[in-house]
C-alpha positions, 0 to 999 in steps of 0.5 A: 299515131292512134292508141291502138297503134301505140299498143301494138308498138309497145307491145312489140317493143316488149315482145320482140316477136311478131306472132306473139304480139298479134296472139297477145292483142287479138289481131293478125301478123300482117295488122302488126306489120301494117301498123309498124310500117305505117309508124316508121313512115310517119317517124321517117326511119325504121323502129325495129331491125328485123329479119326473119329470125330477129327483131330487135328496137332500133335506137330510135325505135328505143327512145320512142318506146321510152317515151310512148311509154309514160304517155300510153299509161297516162292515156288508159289511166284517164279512160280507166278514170273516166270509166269509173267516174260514169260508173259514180266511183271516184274519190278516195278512202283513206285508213289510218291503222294504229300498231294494235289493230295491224295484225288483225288487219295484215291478211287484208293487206297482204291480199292487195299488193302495193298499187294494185287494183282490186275491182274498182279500187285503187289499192295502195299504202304509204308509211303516216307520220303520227308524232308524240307530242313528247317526241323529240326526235321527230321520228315516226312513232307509227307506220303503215301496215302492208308495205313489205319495205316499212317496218316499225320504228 
């Protein structure tokens, strides 16, 4: 299976629709057709029970999507990567945020959601784990700012 194969067996896998899938991809009905038949022979069994009103995923065509899934984003992460690296970006900035300046900076954070990218860059936050030497509980004295789901403890 080529890439742009997968693409459009994962697309229609979440489309369910054949005209909708060739709009959202630039290419024709028939180019979506061609592409799922040429998979289902190659899989040597049918991945979408279609007639001319429904398509729906088959089973099979079930745990392909599953599967084809993770590899697909795998694979355009590694191009997108790669992209970037011949562009010399590559690396990553950490930033480290004490509770007195997160209010200052909680817009910046709000704009750029979670794992998110924002141009070149890879957007993302993670709670830190700053202990008071004086801390007997070992909890976390700081915290990230810009998670929805953290909140200071």
């Amino acid at each position: 299976m080529e890439l742009r194969e997968i693409e459009i067996f994962l697309a229609l896998a979440e489309e369910l629709h054949f005209g909708r899938v060739a709009e959202r991809l630039h290419v024709s009905v028939a180019a979506v057709s061609k592409a799922i038949k040429k998979q289902e022979r190659a899989v040597g069994v049918e991945l979408f029970a279609r007639d001319s009103r429904n398509v729906r995923l088959t089973p099979v065509g079930e745990q392909l999507r599953d599967d084809l899934r993770q590899v697909y984003q795998g694979l355009t992460q590694s191009l997108e990567r790669a992209r970037l690296a011949a562009r010399g970006k590559t690396g990553t900035l950490r930033v480290s945020l004490f509770p007195v300046n997160v209010q200052e900076l909680r817009r910046y954070f709000e704009s750029s959601a979670p794992g998110t990218r924002s141009g070149s860059c890879a957007c993302g936050c993670r709670p830190t784990r700053i202990r008071s030497p004086s801390s007997a509980t070992g909890r976390p004295t700081s915290w990230s700012p810009g998670c929805p789901s953290r909140s200071p403890t």
